[in-house]
C-alpha positions in Angstrom: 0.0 0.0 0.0 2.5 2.5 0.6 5.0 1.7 -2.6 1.1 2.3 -4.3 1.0 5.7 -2.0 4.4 6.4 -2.8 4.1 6.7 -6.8 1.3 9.1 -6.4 2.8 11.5 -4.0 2.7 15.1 -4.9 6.7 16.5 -4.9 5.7 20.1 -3.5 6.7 19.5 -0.1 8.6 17.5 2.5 8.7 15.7 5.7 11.7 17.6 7.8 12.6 14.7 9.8 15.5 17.5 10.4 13.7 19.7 12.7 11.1 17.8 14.3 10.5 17.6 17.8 11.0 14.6 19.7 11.3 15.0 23.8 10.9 12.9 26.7 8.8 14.6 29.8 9.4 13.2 32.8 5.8 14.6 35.1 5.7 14.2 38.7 2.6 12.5 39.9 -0.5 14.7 39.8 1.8 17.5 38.5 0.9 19.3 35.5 3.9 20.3 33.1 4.2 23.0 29.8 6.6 21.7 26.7 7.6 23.9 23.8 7.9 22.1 20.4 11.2 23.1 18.2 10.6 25.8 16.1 8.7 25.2 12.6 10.6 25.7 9.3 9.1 28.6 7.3 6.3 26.6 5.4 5.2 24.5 7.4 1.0 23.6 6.4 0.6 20.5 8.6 2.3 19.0 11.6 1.6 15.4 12.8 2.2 14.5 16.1 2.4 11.5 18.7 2.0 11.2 22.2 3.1 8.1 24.0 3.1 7.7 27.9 5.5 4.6 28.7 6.3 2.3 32.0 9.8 2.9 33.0 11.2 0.1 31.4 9.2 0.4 27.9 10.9 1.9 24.7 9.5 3.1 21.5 9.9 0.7 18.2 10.1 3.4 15.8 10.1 7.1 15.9 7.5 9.2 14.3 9.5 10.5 11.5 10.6 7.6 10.5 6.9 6.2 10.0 6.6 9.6 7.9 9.6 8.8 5.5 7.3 6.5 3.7 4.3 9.0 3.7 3.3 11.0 0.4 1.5 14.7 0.4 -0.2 14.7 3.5 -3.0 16.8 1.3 -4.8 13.6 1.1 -5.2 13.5 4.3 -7.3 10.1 3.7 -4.4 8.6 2.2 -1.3 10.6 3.5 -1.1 11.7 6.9 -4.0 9.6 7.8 -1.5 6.7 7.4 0.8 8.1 9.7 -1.6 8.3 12.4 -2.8 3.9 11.8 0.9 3.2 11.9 1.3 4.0 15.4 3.6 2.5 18.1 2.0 -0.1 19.6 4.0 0.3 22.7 2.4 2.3 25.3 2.1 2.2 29.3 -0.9 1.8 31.3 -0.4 5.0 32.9 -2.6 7.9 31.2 -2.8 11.8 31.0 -4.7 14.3 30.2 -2.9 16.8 27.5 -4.6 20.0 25.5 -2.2 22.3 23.1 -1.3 26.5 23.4 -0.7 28.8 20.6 1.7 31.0 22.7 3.7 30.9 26.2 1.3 33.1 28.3 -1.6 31.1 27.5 0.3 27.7 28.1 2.0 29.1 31.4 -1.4 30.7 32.8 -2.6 26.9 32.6 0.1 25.8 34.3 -0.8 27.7 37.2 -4.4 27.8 36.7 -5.3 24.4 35.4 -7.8 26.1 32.9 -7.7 25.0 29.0 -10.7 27.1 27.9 -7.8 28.9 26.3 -6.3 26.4 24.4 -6.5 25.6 20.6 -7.0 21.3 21.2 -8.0 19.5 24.3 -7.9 16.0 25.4 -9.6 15.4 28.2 -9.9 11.9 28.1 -6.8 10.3 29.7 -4.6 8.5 26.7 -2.3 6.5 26.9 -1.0 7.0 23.5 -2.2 9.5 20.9 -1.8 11.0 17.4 -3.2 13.4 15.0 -2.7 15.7 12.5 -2.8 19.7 12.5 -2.9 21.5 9.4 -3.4 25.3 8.4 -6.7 24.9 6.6 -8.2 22.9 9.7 -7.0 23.9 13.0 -7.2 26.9 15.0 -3.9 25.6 16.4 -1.6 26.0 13.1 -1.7 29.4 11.3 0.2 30.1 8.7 3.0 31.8 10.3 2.7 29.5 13.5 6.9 28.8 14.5 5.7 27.2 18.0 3.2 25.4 19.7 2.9 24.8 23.9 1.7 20.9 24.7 0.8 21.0 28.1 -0.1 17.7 30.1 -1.9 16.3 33.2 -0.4 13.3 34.6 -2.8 10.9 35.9 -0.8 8.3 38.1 -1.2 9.6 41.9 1.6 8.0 43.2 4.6 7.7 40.9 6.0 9.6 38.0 5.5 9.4 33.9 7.8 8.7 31.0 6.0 10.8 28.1 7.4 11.2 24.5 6.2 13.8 22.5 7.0 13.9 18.9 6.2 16.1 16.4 7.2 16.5 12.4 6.0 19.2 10.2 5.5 19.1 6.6 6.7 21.8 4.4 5.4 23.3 1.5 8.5 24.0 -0.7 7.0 27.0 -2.6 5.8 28.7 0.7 9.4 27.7 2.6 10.7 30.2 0.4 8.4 32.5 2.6 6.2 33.9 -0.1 2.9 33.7 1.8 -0.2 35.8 1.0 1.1 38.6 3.2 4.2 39.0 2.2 3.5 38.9 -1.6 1.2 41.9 -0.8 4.2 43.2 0.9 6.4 43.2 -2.0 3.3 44.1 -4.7 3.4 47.8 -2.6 7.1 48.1 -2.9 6.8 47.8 -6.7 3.6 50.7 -6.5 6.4 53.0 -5.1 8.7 52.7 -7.9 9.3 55.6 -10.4 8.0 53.7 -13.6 5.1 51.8 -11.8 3.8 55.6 -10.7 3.8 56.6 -14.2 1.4 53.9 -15.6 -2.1 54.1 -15.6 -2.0 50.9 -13.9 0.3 48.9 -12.7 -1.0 45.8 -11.6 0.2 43.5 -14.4 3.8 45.2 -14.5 4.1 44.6 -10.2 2.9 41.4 -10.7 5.6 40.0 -12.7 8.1 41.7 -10.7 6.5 39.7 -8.0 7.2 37.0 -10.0 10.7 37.4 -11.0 11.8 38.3 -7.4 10.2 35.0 -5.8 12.1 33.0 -8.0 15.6 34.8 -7.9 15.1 35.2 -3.7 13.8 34.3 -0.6 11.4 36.4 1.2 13.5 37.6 4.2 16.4 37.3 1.4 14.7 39.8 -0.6 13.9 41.8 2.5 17.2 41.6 4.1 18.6 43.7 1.1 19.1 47.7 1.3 16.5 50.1 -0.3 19.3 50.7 -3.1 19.1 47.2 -3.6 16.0 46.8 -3.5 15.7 49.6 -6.2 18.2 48.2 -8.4 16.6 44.9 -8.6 12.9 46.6 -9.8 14.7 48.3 -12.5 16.7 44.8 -13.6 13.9 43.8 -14.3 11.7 46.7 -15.4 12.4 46.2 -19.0 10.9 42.5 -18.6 8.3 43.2 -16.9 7.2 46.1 -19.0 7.1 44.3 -22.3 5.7 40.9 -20.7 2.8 43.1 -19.4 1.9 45.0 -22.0 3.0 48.3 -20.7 6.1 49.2 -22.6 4.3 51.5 -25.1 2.2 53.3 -23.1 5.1 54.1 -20.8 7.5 54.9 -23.4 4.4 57.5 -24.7 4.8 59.2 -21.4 8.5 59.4 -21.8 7.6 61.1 -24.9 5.5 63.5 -24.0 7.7 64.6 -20.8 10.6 65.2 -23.2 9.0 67.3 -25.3 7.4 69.3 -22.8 11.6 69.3 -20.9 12.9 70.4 -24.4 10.2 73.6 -24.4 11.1 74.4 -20.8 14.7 73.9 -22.0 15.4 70.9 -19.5 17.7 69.7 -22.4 19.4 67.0 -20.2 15.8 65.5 -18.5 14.4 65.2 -21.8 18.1 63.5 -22.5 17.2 61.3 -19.9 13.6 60.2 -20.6 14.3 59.4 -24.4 17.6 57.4 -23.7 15.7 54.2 -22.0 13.7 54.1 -25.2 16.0 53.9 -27.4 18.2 51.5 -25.4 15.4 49.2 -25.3 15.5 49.0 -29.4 12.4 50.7 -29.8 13.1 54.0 -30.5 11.7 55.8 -33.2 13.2 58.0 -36.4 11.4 60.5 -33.8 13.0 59.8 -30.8 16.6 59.9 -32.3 16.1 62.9 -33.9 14.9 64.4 -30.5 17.4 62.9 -28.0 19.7 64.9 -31.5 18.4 67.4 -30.6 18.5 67.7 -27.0 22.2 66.7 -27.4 23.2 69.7 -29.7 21.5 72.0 -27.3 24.0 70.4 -24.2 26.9 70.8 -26.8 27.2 67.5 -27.2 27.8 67.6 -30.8 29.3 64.1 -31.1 26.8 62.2 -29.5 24.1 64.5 -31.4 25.8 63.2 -34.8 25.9 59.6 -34.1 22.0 59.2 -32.9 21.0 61.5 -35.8 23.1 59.5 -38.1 21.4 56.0 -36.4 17.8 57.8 -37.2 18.5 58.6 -40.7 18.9 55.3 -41.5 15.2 54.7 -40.2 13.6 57.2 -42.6 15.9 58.6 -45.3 12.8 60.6 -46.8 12.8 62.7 -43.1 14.0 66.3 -43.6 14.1 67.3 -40.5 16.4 64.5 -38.7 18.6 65.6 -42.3 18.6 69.3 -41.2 19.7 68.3 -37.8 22.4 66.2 -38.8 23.5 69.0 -40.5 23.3 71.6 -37.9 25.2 69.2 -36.0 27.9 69.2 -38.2 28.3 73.0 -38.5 28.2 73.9 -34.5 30.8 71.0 -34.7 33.3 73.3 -37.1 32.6 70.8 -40.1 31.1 73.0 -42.6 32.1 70.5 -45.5 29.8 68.0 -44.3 27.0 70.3 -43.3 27.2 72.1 -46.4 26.6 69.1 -48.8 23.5 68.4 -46.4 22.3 72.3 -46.3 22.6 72.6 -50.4 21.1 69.3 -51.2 18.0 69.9 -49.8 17.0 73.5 -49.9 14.3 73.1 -52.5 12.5 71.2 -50.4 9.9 71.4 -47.2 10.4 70.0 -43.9 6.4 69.9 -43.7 3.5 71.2 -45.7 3.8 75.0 -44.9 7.5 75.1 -44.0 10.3 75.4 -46.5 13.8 73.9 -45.9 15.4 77.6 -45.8 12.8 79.2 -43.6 13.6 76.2 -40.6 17.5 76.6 -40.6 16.2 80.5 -40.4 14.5 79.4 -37.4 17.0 77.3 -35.8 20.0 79.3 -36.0 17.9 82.3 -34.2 16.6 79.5 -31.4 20.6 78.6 -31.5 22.0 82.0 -30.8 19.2 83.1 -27.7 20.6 79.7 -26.3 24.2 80.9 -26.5 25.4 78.3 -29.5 27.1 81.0 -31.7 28.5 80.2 -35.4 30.5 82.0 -37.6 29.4 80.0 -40.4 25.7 80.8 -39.7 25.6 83.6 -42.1 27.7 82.0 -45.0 24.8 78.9 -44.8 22.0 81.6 -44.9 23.8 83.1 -47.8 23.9 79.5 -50.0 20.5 79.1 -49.3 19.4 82.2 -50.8 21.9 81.6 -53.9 
């Protein structure tokens, strides 16, 4: 029956044999005593535990946990843990006790002074002389899922003489939730992520925080993840911001709103913000002939000529037929003291329009008057102005 068990047994979770409790209470006659289990690992969804009260001279056959190694998924608890519990020791004492189970210390300690276990989460009353069962998160008021401890208190029921009792007790751990990612602290982690810069600028960002969610649970631990600094913390968002942003479907609509705040930074003549909102765009290889000639742009106005000619040059290649990434280039070029190369640019295309009510010769106009109020001065300004009017 158990090979049978064994090749159906879910593999998302464990019996840890490792850190289960297994004590022997010696209680004075008619004395009542309080024992704390060992901690739980993080995970832990069920616990199954024995109770055996023994003559002096009586041993156990097996231990509990090794009756569990040949237990599946205790989440059939008909077939699983349920097995446990019929494959008890069948040696046992006559002497009995009485035994009920605390959630925390003060509870378990007021009982030891008091006697009283209206407070407790389990209660035998009965006197056993052996006993098992099986706790488990969805099922008992005694196992929550953050529960580390539990308080077994017993009554010994020999008046005269003292009892041999061994408690033992082996939890079962959920792998995925031993990682630590239960409900609350996936919540936890879902408001960090609202917090960042880029989850702020979405209209919403439930998808985007989600997969972050996701990402982080598999790369740490809970307390791992919340062990790091806030810098950290930061710096693992934005790793995987890119991610997360196309695998949610919010790239586009966030690299719109990039868009529009460069623009509106270019006006204001926040040349190296709107330098700073275009660039992720483009890194991400979705920038636009647009965007290139913008972040162009934005570069000539920092007097960063270089980098202005080698993003123009990358957006020309998008859209040879645009003028105005063209004129641009050319500008470049000229504030850059290479008037050859500007020149061929200027004369080649001074027939034309950059748009349906703008001619070629009336935007270089423009621009070098924009140029000189922002303090980028040419000699060569004039001898462009005069080819264009050859």
């Amino acid at each position: 029956m158990l090979l049978s068990l064994n090749s159906f047994a879910q593999q998302d979770g464990f019996w840890d044999k490792d850190r289960a409790t297994n004590k022997e209470i010696v209680v004075n006659a008619r004395d009542r005593i309080v024992v704390k289990s060992e901690d739980f690992p993080v995970g832990t969804t069920e616990i199954v535990y024995r109770i055996t009260v023994l003559d002096e001279n009586q041993q156990l056959a097996n231990s509990l946990a090794s009756v569990l190694k040949a237990i599946p998924d205790p989440t059939g608890i008909s077939q699983g843990s349920a097995g446990a519990l019929f494959l008890l020791s069948k040696v046992s004492g006559d002497d009995k006790c009485q035994y009920a189970i605390f959630t925390t210390n003060a509870l378990a300690t007021a009982y030891k002074n008091n006697g009283k276990t209206d407070k407790a989460c389990l209660i035998q009353n009965n006197a056993v002389n052996k006993d098992a069962k099986v706790l488990s998160v969805d099922k008992s008021a005694c196992l929550q899922p953050n529960t580390t401890n539990l308080w077994f208190a017993f009554l010994s029921k020999n008046w005269l003489l003292n009892q041999r009792i061994i408690l033992e007790i082996v939890p079962w751990v959920d792998i995925k939730l031993s990682r630590g990612w239960n409900l609350k602290n996936r919540k936890a982690v879902l408001s960090q992520c609202k917090t960042t810069a880029i989850a702020k600028n979405l209209k919403t960002s439930d998808e985007y925080c989600v997969c972050q969610l996701e990402k982080i649970q598999k790369s740490y631990k809970f307390q791992e993840f919340q062990s790091l600094m806030d810098i950290e913390k930061a710096n693992v968002f934005k790793s995987n911001s890119e991610a997360c942003l196309t695998e949610s479907g919010t790239s586009n609509a966030i690299n719109e709103t990039n868009r529009n705040q460069a623009t509106e930074a270019t006006n204001q003549g926040k040349y190296g913000d709107a330098i700073a909102l275009l660039l992720p765009i483009i890194s991400s290889g979705k920038g636009s002939v647009s965007d290139y000639n913008a972040i162009g742009i934005n570069y000539i106005y920092t007097k960063q000529f270089g980098k202005a000619i080698k993003y123009l040059k990358i957006g020309e290649t998008l859209d040879t037929s645009e003028l105005l990434t063209k004129l641009n280039l050319a500008h470049a070029y000229l504030l850059n003291d290479n008037y050859k190369e500007a020149k061929i640019i200027y004369k080649k295309y001074q027939l034309q329009n950059v748009s349906d009510s703008l001619s070629w010769s009336q935007k270089v106009k423009s621009d070098f008057d924009s140029f000189q109020k922002a303090g980028l001065i040419s000699d060569d300004f004039d001898r462009v102005l005069r080819l264009l009017s050859n």
